[in-house]
N, C-alpha and C positions, 0 to 999 in steps of 0.2 A: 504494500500500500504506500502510496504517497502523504506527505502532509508539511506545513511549512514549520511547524513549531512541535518537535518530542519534546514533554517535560517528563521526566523522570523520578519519580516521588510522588505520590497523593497526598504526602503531611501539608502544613500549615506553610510552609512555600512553597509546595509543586501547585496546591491549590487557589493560593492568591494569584501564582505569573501565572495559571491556566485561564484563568478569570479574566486575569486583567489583558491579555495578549486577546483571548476571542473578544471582550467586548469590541476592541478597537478592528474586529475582521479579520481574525486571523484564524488559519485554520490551524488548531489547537489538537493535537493527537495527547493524550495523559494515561501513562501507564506505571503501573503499579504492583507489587508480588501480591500482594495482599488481595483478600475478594472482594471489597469496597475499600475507599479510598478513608481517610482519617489518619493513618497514621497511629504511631503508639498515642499522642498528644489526645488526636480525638478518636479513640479506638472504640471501636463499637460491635456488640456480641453479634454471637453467630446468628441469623437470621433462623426463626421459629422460636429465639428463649423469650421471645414478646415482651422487651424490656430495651431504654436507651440506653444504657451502659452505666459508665460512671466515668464519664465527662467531668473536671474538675467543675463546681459551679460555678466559678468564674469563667469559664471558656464554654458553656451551653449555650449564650445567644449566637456567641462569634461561631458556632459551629453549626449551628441550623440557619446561618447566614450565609454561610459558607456551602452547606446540603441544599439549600434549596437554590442559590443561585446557578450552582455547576448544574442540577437538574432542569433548568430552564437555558441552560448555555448553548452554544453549538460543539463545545467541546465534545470531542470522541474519548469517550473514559474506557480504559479497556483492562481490567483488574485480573488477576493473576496472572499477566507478564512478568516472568523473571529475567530481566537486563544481562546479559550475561558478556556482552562487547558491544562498545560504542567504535564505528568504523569509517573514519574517515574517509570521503569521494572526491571525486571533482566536483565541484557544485553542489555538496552538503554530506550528509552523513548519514550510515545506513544502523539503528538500534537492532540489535539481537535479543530476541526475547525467548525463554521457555513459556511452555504453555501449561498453565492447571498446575494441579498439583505432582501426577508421576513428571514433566518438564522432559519429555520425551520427543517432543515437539518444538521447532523452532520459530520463529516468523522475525522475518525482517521489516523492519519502517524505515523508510527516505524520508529525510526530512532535511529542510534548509536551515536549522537551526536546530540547537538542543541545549536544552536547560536541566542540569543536573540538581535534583533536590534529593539528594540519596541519604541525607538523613545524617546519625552516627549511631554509636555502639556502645554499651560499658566499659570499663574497667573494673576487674577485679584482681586483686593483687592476694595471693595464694597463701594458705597457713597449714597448717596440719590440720586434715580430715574436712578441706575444704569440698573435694568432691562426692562424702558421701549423699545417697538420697535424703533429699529434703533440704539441702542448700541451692537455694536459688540466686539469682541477680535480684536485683530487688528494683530495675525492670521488668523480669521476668515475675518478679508476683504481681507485680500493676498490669502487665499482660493478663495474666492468668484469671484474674480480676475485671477487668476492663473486658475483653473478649469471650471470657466464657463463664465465670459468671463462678468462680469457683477461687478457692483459695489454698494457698502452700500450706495449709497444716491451722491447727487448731490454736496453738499457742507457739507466736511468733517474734522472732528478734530480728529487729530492724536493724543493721549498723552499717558502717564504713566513714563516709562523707561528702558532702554534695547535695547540692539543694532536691534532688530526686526524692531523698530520706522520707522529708517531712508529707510529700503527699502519699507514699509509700504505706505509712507509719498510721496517718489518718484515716486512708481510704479501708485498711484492712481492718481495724477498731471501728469503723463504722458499721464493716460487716459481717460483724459478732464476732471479729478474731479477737482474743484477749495475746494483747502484742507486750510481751513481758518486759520489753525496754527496744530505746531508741536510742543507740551506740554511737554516739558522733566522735570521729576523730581530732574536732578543731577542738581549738582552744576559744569558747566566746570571749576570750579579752581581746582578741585581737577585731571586733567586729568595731569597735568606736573608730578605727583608723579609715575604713569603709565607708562611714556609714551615710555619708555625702554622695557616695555613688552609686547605693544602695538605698537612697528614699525613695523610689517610685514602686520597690520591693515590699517595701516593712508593712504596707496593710497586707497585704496576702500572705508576708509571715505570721504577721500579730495573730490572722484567722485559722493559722495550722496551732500555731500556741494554744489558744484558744480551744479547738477541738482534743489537743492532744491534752487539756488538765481534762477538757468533760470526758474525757475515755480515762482519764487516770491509768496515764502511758508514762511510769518513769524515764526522764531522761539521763543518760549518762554522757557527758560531756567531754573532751578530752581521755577518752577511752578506746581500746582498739578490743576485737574478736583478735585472741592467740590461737585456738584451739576448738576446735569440733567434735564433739565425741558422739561415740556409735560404734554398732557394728553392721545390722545392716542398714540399718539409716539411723539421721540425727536424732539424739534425745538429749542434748545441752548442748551450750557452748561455754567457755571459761574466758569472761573481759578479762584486761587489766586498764588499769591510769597509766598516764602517759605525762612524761615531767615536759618543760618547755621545749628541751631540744628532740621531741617525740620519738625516745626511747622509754621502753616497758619499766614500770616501776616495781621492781621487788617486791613481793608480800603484798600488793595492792589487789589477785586475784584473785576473782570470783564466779560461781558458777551460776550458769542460769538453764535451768530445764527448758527446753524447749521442745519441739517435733518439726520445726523448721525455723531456717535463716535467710532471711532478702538481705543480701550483702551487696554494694557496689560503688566504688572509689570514683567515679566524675564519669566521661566522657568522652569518646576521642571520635574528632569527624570520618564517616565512610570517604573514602577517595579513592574507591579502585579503579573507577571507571575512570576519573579527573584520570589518575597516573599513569594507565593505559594510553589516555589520549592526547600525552606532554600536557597539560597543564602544569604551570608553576605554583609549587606548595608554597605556601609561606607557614613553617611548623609545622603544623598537621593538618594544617586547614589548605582547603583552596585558597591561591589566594587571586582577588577580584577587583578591579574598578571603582568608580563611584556611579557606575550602570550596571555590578555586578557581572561584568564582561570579564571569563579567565584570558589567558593571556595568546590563546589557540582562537583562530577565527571561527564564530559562527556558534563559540559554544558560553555558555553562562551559568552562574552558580549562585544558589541561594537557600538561606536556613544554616542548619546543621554543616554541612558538608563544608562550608564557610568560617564555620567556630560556632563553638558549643553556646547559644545563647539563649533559648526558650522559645518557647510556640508566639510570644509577641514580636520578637528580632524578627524571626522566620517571615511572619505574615510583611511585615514592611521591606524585609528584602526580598522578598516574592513577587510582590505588588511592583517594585521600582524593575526589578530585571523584567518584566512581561510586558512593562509597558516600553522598555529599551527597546525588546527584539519586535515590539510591534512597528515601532519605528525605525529600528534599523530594516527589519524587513522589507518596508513601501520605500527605501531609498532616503529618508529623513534622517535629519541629526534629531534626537531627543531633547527635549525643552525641562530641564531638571527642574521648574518651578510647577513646574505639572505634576512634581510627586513632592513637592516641597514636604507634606506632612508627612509622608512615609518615611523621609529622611529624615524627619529631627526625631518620629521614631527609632528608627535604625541607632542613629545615637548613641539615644538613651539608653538603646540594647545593646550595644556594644562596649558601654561606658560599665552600665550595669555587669556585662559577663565579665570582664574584664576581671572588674570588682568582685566577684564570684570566685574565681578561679584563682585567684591571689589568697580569697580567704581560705579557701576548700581545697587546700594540698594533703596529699596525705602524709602521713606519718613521715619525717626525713628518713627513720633508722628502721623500716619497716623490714627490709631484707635480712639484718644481721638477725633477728630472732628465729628465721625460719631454716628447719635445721635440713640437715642433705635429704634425708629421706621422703620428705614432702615433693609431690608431683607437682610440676610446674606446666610443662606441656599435655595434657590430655588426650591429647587424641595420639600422641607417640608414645605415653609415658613415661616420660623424661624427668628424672629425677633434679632436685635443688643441686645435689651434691652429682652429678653430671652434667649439670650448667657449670657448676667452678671449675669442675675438671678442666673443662675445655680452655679456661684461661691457662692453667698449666702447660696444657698442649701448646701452646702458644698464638690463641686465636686473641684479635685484636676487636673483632667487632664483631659486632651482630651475626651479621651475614656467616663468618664461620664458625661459629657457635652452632648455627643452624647446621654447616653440614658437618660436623663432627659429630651432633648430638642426635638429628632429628628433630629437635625443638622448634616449631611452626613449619612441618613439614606435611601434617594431616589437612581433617578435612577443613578445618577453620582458616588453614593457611597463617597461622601466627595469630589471628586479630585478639585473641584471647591471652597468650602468652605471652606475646613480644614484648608491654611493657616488664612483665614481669623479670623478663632473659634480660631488657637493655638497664634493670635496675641491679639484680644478683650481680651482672659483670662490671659494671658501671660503663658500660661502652651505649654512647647514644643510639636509638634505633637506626637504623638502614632502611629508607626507603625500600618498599618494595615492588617494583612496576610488574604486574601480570598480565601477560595479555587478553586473560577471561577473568572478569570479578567471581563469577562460582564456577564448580564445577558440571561440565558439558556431557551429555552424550559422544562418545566415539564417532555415532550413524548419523548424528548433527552436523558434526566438521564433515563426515566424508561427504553428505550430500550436498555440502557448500560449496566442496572443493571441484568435487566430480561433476557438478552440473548446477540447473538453475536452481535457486534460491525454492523451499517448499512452498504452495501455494499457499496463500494465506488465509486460513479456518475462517468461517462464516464470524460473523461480530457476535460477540456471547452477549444472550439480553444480559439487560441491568439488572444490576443484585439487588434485592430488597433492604430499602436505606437508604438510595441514592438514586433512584428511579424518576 
């Protein structure tokens, strides 16, 4: 199929630049893995549990503003598309997608343009008896939650750090989880040095406070998760406090029974596709423009993929990039006073993440306490104490680390380990450019290779919720 605009993401910026590119006439293709578009932000259950989700309340107008406008759009929404290579052409780019859920199936889209909204991923940073059952991300229990309607376990400990926690922590005490404690790793003194960049935040903090005394949800502050215990799944974890230079404090340990853990330490932008298709990173992020233009012709980026900054950043760098490529498209330059407010939003978002992620580091000494035998890589089994080895061996960076070890050599491809390896070694991460963000069928590449591109499946109706 042809189209002049792929956006790639259905979150809170693939859906604003879809918006904002078709109003102005553009022909809008939006595709997505997921089977309606929302995103983890506005993730909504599986169709038949006859329920809207659990939508933060602050983001339920912004979201059935958002559902009913794309349902009266021209926009072509085409949901469980798995992106699996963005393909540069002469004269624009061709999107690779899996189909459904087995992804056995390919389709291709031509499009003049592409707007990458791919979103980003946890971090979690590894301890002993991290991978038994019942440890979760603590994304993954606001999934679990949000999508289906169901929860990690009856009695729940929230910890790590990162403003995640707090709706986390809330959402599941709402619904009837008794959440034994909420683990935060910072130290709150440091929040007064912030807290200038951080005022457009503190009423929607104030109302997670707020919720979590009506739940009478201990907080522990300045505390890390050391320990997971279980056999075959989690039945406690063991804090400790944490002194200023965020090493473990002796004798400060305590156990807390639990049957599961939402653990997860911040953020890091997706960028496989950006790094596939040269895009210039700045850190982790794409880095973009003041039209959200990457630095490769005809491609644009916005939200997450951009830097870690909330479902409000996203929507106003959504809204500026769709309204760019509408105008670069027809041959115009863009008149930046025409998104003037989406910009002092942007801002504010970026002033705020900033501020966010200065406060919300974790632990400095997080590695020295975890000892060789704890898994680091998962999907290889790659031991803490076969991550050092390999410094011995005489590896210097990441990258040999992996091939000595196997560590981000399974199916996640590192996104789960890597910071974990670039921390134990203290060697910065190594980019890693792949030519496919996931993994492909064999029968995919050959019939791409051996002949025309598959024909492209009939347009799947709209999923219920976005109809």
């Amino acid at each position: 199929m042809r189209t002049e605009l792929a956006v790639i993401g259905a979150g809170p910026a693939g859906l604003a630049a879809a918006l904002a590119a078709a109003r102005r006439g553009i022909r809008v293709t939006l595709v997505d893995a997921a089977p309606g578009p929302g995103e983890q932000y506005f993730r909504q259950p599986a169709p038949g549990l006859g329920t809207e989700g659990a939508v933060p309340r602050h983001g339920r107008r912004t979201w059935t503003r958002l559902r009913d406008a794309l349902a009266a759009s021209t926009a072509d929404v085409r949901p469980e598309h798995h992106v699996w290579c963005v393909e540069r052409e002469s004269g624009g780019t061709t999107v690779h997608a899996l189909l459904g859920p087995e992804q056995r199936e390919s389709v291709g889209i031509r499009a003049d343009a592409v707007l990458l909204a791919t979103g980003g991923y946890e971090t979690v940073l590894p301890f002993p008896g991290w991978t038994l059952p019942g440890v979760v991300t603590a994304g993954g229990a606001q999934a679990m939650l949000k999508g289906g309607l169901v929860t990690p376990g009856r009695t729940v400990v929230v910890a790590g750090t990162g403003p995640l926690l707090l709706p986390v922590a809330t959402s599941l005490a709402a619904a009837g989880v008794r959440v034994a404690a909420l683990v935060e790793s910072t130290d709150p003194a440091r929040l007064p040095r912030h807290a200038r960049a951080l005022a457009g935040k503190l009423p929607e903090a104030a109302g997670y406070a707020a919720r979590l005394l009506r739940h009478r949800v201990p907080v522990l502050s300045r505390h890390t998760v050391v320990r997971a215990h279980g056999e075959d799944r989690l039945t406690g974890v063991t804090v400790a406090a944490l002194d200023a230079r965020g090493r473990v404090q002796p004798g400060t340990e305590r156990l807390l029974p639990c049957d599961a853990l939402a653990v997860g330490h911040g953020m890091l932008p997706h960028t496989d596709l950006a790094d596939a298709l040269g895009c210039r990173l700045d850190g982790h992020a794409v880095a973009v423009d003041a039209e959200q233009r990457t630095d490769v012709p005809g491609v644009w980026a916005a939200g997450e993929a951009t830097g870690i900054g909330g479902a409000a950043l996203a929507l106003a760098e959504g809204h500026i990039a769709g309204r760019s490529v509408a105008a670069r498209l027809r041959g115009a330059t863009p008149d930046p006073r025409a998104w003037a407010p989406a910009a002092r939003a942007r801002a504010r978002g970026r002033t705020a993440a900033a501020a966010l992620q200065a406060l919300h580091t974790p632990p400095a000494h997080w590695s020295d306490g975890v000892p060789d035998d704890t898994v680091i890589c998962r999907c290889e089994e790659v031991t803490a104490g076969a991550v050092r080895e390999a410094l011995d061996l005489g590896a210097g960076d990441t990258r040999t680390v992996k091939l000595l070890t196997r560590a981000g050599m399974g199916w996640c491809q590192g996104r789960v380990c890597a910071p974990a390896v670039a921390a134990l070694t203290g060697c910065a991460p190594t980019p890693a450019r792949r030519p496919f963000a996931r993994p492909v069928p064999l029968g995919v590449l050959a019939a791409l290779h051996d002949g025309p591109a598959p024909h492209d499946p009939p347009h799947p109706p709209p999923s219920e919720g976005f109809s």
